[in-house]
Each structure stands twice: as C-alpha cells, then as structure tokens.
C-alpha positions in Angstrom: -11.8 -67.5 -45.5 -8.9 -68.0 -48.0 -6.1 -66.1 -49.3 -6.4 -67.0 -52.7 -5.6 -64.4 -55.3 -8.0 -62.4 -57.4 -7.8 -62.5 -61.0 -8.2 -59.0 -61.8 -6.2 -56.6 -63.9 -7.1 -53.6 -61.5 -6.3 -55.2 -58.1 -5.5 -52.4 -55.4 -2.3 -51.7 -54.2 -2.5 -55.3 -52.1 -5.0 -57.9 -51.0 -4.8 -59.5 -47.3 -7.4 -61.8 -47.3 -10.3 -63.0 -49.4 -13.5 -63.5 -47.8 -15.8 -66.3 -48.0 -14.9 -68.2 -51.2 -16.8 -71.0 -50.1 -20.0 -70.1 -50.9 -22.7 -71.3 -53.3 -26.1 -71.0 -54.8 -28.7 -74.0 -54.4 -30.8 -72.5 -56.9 -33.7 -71.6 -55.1 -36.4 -71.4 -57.7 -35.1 -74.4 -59.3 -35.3 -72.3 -62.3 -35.0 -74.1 -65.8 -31.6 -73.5 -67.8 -29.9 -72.1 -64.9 -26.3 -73.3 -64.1 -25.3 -72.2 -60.5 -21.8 -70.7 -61.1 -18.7 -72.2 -59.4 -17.7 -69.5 -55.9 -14.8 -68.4 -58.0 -17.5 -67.5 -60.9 -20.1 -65.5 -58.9 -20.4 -61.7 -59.7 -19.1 -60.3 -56.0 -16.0 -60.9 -54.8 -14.9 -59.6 -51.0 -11.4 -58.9 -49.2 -9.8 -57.4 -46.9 -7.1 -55.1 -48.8 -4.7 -52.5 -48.3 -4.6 -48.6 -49.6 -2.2 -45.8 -48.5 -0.7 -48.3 -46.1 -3.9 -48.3 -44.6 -6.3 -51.2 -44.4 -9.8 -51.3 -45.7 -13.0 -53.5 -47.2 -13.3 -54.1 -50.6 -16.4 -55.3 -52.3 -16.0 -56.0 -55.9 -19.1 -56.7 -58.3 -17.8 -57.2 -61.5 -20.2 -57.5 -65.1 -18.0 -59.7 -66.5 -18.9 -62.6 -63.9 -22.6 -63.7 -63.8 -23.2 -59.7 -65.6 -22.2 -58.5 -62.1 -26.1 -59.8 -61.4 -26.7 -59.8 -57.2 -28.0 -63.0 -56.0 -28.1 -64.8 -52.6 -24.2 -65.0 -52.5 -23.5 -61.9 -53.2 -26.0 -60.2 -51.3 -24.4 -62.7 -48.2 -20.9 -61.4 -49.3 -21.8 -58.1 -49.3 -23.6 -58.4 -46.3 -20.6 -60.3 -44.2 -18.3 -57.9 -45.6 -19.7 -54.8 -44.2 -20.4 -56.2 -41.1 -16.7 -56.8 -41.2 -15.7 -53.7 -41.7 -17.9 -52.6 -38.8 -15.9 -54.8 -36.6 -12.4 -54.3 -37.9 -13.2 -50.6 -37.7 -12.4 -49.6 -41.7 -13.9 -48.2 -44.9 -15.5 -49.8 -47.4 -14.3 -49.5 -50.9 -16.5 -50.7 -54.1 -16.1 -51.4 -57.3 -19.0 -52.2 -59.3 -20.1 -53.1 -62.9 -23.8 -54.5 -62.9 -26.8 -55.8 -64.5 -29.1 -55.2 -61.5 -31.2 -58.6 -59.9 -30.2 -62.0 -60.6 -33.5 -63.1 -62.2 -32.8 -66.7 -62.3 -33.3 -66.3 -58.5 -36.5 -64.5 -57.9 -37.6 -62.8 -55.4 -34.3 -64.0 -53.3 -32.5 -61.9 -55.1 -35.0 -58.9 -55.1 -34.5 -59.4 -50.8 -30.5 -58.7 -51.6 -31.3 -54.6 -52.1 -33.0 -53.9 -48.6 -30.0 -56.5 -46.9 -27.1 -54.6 -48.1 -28.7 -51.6 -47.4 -29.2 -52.6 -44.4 -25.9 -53.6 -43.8 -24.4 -50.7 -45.4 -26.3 -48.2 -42.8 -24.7 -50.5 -39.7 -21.4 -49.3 -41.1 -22.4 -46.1 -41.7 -24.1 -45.8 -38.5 -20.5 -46.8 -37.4 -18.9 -43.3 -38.1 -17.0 -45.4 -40.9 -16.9 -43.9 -44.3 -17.5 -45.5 -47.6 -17.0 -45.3 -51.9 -17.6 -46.4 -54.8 -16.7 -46.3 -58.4 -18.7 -47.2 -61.2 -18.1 -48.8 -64.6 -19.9 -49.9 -67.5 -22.6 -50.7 -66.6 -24.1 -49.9 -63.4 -28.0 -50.5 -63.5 -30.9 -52.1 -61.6 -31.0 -53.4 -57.9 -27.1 -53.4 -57.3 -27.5 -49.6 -58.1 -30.5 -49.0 -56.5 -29.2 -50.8 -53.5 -25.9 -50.6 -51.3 -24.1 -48.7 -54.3 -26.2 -45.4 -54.1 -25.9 -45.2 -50.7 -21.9 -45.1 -50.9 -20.9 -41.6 -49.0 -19.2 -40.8 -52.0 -19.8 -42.0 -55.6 -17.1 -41.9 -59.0 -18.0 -43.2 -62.6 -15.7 -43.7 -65.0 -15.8 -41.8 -68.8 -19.0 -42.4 -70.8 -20.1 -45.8 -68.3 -24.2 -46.5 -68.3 -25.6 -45.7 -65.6 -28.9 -45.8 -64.2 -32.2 -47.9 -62.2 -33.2 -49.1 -65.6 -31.2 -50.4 -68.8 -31.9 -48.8 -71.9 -33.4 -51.7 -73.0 -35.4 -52.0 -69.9 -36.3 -48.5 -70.5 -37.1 -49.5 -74.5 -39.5 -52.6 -73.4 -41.3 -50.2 -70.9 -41.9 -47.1 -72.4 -41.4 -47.7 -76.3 -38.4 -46.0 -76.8 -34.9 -45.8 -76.0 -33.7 -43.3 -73.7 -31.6 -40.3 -75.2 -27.4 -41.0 -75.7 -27.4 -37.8 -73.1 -29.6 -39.9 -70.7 -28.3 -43.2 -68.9 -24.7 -41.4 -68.9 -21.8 -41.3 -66.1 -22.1 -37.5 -67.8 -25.7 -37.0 -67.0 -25.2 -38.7 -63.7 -22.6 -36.1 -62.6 -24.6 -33.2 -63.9 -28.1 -34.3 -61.6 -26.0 -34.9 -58.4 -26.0 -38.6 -58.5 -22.6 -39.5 -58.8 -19.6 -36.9 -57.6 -16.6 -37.3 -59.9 -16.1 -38.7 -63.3 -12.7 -40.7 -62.7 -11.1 -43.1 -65.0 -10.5 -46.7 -64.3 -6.7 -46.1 -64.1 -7.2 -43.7 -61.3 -10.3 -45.2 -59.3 -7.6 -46.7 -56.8 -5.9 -43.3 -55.8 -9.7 -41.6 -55.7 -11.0 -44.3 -53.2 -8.6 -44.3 -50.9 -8.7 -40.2 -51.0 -12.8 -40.5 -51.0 -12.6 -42.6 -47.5 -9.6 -40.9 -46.4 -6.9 -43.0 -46.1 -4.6 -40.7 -48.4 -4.9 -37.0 -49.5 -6.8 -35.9 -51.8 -5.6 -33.0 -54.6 -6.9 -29.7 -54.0 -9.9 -27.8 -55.2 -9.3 -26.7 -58.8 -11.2 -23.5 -59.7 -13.0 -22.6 -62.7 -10.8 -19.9 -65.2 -11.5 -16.5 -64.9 -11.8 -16.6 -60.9 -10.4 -13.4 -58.8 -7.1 -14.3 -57.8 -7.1 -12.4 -54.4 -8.9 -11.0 -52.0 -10.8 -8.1 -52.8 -8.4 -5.2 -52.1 -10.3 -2.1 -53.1 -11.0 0.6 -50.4 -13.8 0.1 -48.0 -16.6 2.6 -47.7 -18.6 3.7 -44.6 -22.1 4.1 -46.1 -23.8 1.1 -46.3 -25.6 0.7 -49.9 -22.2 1.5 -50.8 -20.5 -0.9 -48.8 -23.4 -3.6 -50.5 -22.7 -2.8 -53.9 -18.5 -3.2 -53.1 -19.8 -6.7 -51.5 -21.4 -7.4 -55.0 -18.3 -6.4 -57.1 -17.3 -8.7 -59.9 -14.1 -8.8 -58.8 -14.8 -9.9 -55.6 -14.3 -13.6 -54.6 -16.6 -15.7 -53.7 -17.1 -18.7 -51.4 -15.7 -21.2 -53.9 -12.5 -19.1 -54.1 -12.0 -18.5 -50.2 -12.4 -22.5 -49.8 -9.9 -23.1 -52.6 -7.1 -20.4 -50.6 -8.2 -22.2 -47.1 -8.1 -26.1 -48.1 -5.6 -28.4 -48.4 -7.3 -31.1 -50.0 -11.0 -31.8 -51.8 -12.9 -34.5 -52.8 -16.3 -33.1 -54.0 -19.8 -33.9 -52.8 -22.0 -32.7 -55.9 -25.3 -31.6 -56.2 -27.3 -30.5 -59.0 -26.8 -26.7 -58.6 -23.2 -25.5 -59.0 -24.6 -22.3 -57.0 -23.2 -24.6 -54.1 -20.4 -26.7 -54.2 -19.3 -28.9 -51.2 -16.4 -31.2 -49.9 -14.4 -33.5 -47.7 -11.1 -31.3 -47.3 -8.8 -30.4 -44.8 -7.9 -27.1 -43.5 -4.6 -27.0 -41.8 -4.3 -30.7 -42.1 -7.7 -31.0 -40.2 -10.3 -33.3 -42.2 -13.7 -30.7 -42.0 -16.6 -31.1 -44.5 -17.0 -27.4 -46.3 -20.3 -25.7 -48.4 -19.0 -22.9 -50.3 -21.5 -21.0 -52.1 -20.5 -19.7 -55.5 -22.1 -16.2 -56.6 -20.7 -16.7 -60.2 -22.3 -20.3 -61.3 -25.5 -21.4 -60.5 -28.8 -24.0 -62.3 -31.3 -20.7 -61.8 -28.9 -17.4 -62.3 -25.7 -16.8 -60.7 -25.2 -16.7 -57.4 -28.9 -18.0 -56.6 -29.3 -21.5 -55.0 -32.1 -23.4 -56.2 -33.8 -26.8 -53.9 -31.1 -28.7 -55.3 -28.7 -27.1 -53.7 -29.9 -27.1 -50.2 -30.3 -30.9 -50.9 -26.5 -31.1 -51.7 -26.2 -28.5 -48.2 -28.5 -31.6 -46.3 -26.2 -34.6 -47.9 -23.1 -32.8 -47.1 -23.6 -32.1 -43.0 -25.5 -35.4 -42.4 -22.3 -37.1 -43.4 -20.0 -34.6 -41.3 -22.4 -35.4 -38.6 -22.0 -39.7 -39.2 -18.2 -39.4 -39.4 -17.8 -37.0 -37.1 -15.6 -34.4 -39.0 -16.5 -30.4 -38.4 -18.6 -28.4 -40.9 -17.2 -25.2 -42.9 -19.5 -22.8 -44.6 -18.8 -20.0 -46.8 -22.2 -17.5 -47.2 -22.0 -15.1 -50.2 -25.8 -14.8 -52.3 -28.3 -12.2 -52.4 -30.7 -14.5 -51.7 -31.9 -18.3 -53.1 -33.8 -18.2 -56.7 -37.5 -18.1 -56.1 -38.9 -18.7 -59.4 -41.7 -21.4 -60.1 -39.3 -24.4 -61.7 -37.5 -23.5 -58.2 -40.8 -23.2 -55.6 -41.9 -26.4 -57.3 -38.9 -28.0 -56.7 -39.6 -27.6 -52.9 -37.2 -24.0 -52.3 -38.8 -23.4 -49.0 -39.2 -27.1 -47.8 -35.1 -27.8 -48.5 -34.1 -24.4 -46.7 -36.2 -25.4 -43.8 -34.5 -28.9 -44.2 -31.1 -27.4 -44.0 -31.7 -25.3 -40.9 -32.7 -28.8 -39.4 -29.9 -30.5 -40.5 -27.2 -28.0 -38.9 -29.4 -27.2 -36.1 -29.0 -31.1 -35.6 -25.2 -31.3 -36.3 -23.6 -33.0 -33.2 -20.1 -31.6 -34.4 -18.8 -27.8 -34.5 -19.4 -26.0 -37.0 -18.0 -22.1 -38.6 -19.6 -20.0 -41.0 -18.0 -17.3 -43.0 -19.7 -14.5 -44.5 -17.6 -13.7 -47.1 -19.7 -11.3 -49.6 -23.2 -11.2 -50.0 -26.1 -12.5 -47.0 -29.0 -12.2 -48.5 -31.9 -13.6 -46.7 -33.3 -16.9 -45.3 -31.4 -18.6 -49.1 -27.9 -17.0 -46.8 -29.7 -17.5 -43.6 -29.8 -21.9 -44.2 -26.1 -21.7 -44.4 -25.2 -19.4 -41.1 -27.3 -21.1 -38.3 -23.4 -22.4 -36.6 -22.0 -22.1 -34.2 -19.6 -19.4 -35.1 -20.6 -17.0 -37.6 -17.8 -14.8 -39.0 -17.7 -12.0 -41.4 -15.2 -10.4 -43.4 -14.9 -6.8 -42.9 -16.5 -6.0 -46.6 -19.0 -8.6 -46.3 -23.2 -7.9 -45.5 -25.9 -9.6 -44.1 -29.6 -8.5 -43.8 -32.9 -10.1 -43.8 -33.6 -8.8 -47.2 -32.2 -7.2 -50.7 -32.5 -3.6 -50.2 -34.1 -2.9 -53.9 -36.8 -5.7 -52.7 -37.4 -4.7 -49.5 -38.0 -1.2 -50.9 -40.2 -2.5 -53.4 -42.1 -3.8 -50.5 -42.1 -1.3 -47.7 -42.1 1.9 -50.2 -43.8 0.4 -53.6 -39.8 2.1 -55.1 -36.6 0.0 -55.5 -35.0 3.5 -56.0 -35.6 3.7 -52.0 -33.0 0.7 -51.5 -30.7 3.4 -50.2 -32.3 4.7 -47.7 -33.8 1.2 -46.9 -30.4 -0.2 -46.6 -29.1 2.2 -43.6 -32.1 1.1 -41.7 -31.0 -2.9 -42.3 -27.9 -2.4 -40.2 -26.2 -4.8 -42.6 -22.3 -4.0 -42.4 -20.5 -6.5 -40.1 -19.9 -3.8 -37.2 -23.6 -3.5 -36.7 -24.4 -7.3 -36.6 -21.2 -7.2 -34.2 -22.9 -4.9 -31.5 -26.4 -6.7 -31.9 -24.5 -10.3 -31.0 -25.6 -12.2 -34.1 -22.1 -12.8 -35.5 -18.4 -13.4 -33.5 -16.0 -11.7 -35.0 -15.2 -9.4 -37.7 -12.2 -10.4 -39.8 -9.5 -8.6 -42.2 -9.7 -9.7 -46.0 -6.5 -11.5 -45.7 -6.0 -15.4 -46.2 -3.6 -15.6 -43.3 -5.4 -14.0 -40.8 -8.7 -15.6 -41.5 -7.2 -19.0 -41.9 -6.0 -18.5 -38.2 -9.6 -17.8 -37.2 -11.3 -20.6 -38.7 -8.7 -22.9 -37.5 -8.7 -21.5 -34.0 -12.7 -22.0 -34.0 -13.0 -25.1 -35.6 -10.7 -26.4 -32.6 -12.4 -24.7 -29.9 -16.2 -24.0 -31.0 -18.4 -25.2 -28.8 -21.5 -27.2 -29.9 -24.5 -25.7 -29.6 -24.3 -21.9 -29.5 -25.2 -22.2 -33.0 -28.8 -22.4 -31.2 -28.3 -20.6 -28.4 -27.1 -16.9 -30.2 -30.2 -16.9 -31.7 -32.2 -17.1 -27.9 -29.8 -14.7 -26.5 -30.5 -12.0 -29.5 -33.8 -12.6 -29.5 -34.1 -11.9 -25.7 -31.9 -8.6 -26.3 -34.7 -7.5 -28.6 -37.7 -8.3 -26.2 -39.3 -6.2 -23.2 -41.7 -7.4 -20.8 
C-alpha cells in the first residue's frame, strides 16, 4: 500500500490511503505493439477515502489512462478493493469512464467481468451498499461488469453509455446507432441508470446514494395536489370509488414526498412507479410509491417494467437490511399486449415473491385506488393500512360488471357487493388499521409500525382470512 497522492482534479473530499500501487502487467499474450503501462498509468486506481466524515472504498476507472480499458490489474484492484471494503465494513464508491476489455490482453481481460462481479456480490452479500457514477464514456465489459451491478447508478449530462460503442455498433450492424440511443438520457429513461448528476456534484450524490450523508428530498412533478384530499366522505360505496379516483386526489408519489425526509431514486422504466432510499422520521426505509397520474401504458397503470423496478427495489432493502414502504393507489396494472408481452403477469408474480421473501418489515398504505392483483403485488406486508377514503377490491367494478352481468352500467350495484371501503376490509382482517387523511396522524402510524412490525404476518393475514372464510 502507499499513500501517494492521486492526480485528479475531482478527488473526494479526502484520500487515506492508496491501494496497491505496486502492481504491473507482464503482458500475457505477448501481444505485438503493446507497451505495459507504468502502475501509476493503469486505467483503475483504488483507495481508501473519506465522505461526510465517514469512511468508504473508492474505485476509480478513468478513460483518460489506458481508455479506462480493464485488464489483469485492474480487475486485481478492483477485486482487492472490494474485498477490502467487505472487511473494513464500508461502501463502495465508483467512478468510471471506459472503453470496455483491454484487448491487448485477451481473454485475461475478458475473465476481469465475472471476477469483479464476483467480488462485488461478496460485498453486497455483506449488507454493504454501493454507487457509481458514470462519465464519458462508459461502454463494454467495465459496464457490463462490476459497474451495472452498483446498488445505485448516476451519469453525468449527455455521457455515452452502453455494452457496445457506437462504432462497435457501426462495424456490427452497418449503421450507427441513433444520437437518442447510446445516451446518459436514454439510459435514465429505460431504467438503467437512476439520476443524471453532473460531474461537479457526483461527490455529494455518492456519499447520499450509500448513505453516509442526506440526501435532498423528493421533488414533485408541477401541478401535484398540494394536500390531502379534504372533500366530504360518502357512505355509499361506488360513490366513495369515484371520490378515491378524483383528480384532485393525491397519489402515492405525493404522500411519499409529505412522509420522507430524504430521496435518492431507484428508477425503472415506468414512471407509474417510482421508488427510493429515503428516510422517514430520520429512519433510512426503502419506499414504492405508485403514481396514478404518470405512467409508460396510461396513467396510473403499471406496466412489467414497473414490477421489475418493485423487485430491484425490495431485494436491496432486503441485502442492506433497511424496512420497505409502499404506497398502493391504481385501478389495476395495464394489460395490453406491448404489456402481456413484456411478461405483466410473470413480474407481478415476481413481486409477490420478492416481498413474500423480505427478511425485514415492511408497511403498505392504501392511499387511493386498489385495484386488483397490479394493487395486490404491492400490499402482500406486513401491515397493510388504508386511509379512510381509500378502496380495495379484487376487481374494477365497471369490469367486473362487464363480466358477471355482460353491463358495466351494473358497476354500482356490483361495487356494494365488493365490500371495498376500508371499514369492510377492517372487519374481514385483511388490512390493520384505518387512518385519517392527515399527514401527522399517518406519519405516526407508519413510523410506529415500521418500528414495531413484526416479520412475517405479511404471510400469515392471508392464512388467517382465508381460514375465516372456510367451513369444514
């Protein structure tokens, strides 16, 4: 190890210790032309730095050294260094500009992707958190390696990224890939990264992203209700639906804004679902908010992609051990073809498993709309609240009218039958409580069961209301 300093412009707040400066290529291939570059030269650079006060591993790949190309060394770097962090107990921090494989080293090179990865799930499998930010460019194995399997993922303004250069793309297919393809832009819109953040600010969104300092809070879109939905309650229940459905009702993005203190975002490719590492009441708690007024299908209607984002989102509140926060407001996810071929049922089933698997507590809120199994994939926790204006039922009432009665116009009288309004669900035990539409009030709840949920009922209620309903 040495303490040298890192020529670097962008250097974090401070470097401890450099890590393993001594090592070099032998040039495995013996391949013709190519000069094996002096350890200060080679395209990863690893250290032990410090953020927030707070210690963590940085792993540096940087373009402008060997074109940021991963080789033997810097797979071993980026090897050790995890398997440091492991040890010392810290996050991993990345910063990375890259050409993808060093080719001048074979298949050496090629064995760096499945040994970081490696290396990166020991850490992960550590409960330890990691990031990454991304510059110009980020392409081939470094990408396709440790990189994309960062927790959480920034790029900065306009960088290439992708598995394949454009000109990789050129040679293979004939063409060049469109300006709005191969984009940090285009990257953000599909899911893969979750922030675009400029270079001057990728220090203060890594330490945030692997919590060692706060992050800002959730930013809603213009136009959003301000407050909670203040109009009168009605006792009939298609009613009571349609109030649940009002425009100027808030939605699940909305309650998480008013009941967060913090947010770094986990995207997907459906903003019908938007997800977070955020604190409520100072407590770190991964949320899913659903969103009834955005969405990749129609409004309001999650697609596969957002169940994917839903999967993502609790794995890694599972790994780092942090509680999970859902708010439920849809009429049901999207079923149309581009969405049943995208795997709609597959990802909802996937969901279920994924919080059915969750070894940390987790609340629901029901906060508008529950329409169905798309509502249903969010609620299996182990507390499931409901605000007092809020419904849940198995179906729509207009479709399951169309189905029972061949007449939507029956939704109505359909909709008494479905015993939708939170009191019902109360007295048949499938949810816990029944809250007022105040921010206060439900902020106490969700605090008081995120401290004391116990693990588990989330499959349990189901067995118990299940037994309720049997004879014999």
């Amino acid at each position: 190890m040495t303490t040298e300093p890192l020529a670097r412009a962008d250097l974090p707040a401070e470097v401890v210790e450099v890590w393993d400066g001594g090592l070099r290529s032998t040039d495995p291939l013996d391949f013709p032309g190519y000069e094996v570059p002096d350890p200060t030269a080679e395209s990863v650079r690893t250290a032990l730095v410090e953020l927030g006060g707070r210690r963590a591993v940085w792993i540096d790949c940087d373009f402008r050294r060997m074109g940021g190309t991963m080789g033997g060394v810097a797979g071993e770097r980026i090897v050790r260094a995890f398997d440091r962090a492991v040890r010392l107990g810290v996050p991993v921090v990345e910063t990375v500009s890259t050409g993808g494989a060093r080719l001048q080293e074979g298949m050496v090179s090629l064995l760096q992707m499945p040994r970081t990865v490696a290396a990166a799930g020991r850490h992960a499998a550590a409960g330890l958190r990691s990031a990454a930010h991304l510059r110009s460019p980020t392409t081939g194995g470094v990408f396709a390696s440790f990189v994309s399997v960062a927790d959480v993922r920034a790029a900065e303004p306009e960088a290439t990224i992708g598995f394949g250069g454009p000109r990789v793309v050129a040679e293979v297919t004939g063409a060049y890939p469109p300006a709005t393809s191969h984009t940090a832009e285009s990257a953000v819109r599909h899911g893969l990264v979750d922030a675009i953040v400029a270079r001057d600010d990728c220090w203060s969104w890594l330490a945030a992203a692997v919590g060692l300092t706060e992050a800002p809070p959730l930013a809603l879109p213009p136009g959003r209700p301000p407050l909670p939905d203040t109009t009168p309650p009605v006792h009939s229940p298609y009613p009571h639906l349609r109030r649940a459905r009002g425009r100027n009702r808030p939605s699940g993005l909305e309650w998480a804004a008013w009941l967060t203190g913090s947010w770094t975002e986990i995207r997907g490719s459906d903003p019908a679902l938007r997800a977070g590492i955020a604190t409520v009441d100072e407590r770190p708690v991964v949320v899913l908010a659903m969103d009834r007024f955005a969405g990749t299908f129609r409004p309001g209607a999650p697609g596969p992609g957002a169940y994917r984002l839903a999967q993502r989102a609790v794995r890694l509140a599972g790994r780092i051990g942090l509680p999970v926060l859902t708010f439920v407001d849809t009429p049901g996810a999207d079923p149309r073809p581009a969405s049943e071929a995208g795997g709609l049922a597959g990802e909802i089933a996937g969901t279920l498993v994924s919080l059915a698997e969750l070894p940390t507590p987790s609340v629901c809120l029901v906060v508008g709309e529950g329409g169905s199994g798309g509502a249903m994939a969010l609620a299996h926790t182990d507390e499931l609240l409901m605000l007092n204006g809020a419904a849940f039922s198995v179906i729509g009432p207009e479709a399951g009218a169309a189905i029972l009665y061949r007449d939507a116009g029956q939704a109505p009288r359909l909709a008494r039958s479905l015993r939708m309004k939170p009191t019902d669900l109360l007295r048949l035990g499938i949810v816990d409580r029944v809250l007022p539409e105040h921010v206060a009030a439900v902020r106490s709840a969700i605090v008081q069961s995120l401290s004391h949920g116990r693990v588990g009922t989330r499959n349990s209620r189901p067995d118990t209301v299940t037994a309720a309903a049997l004879t014999g």
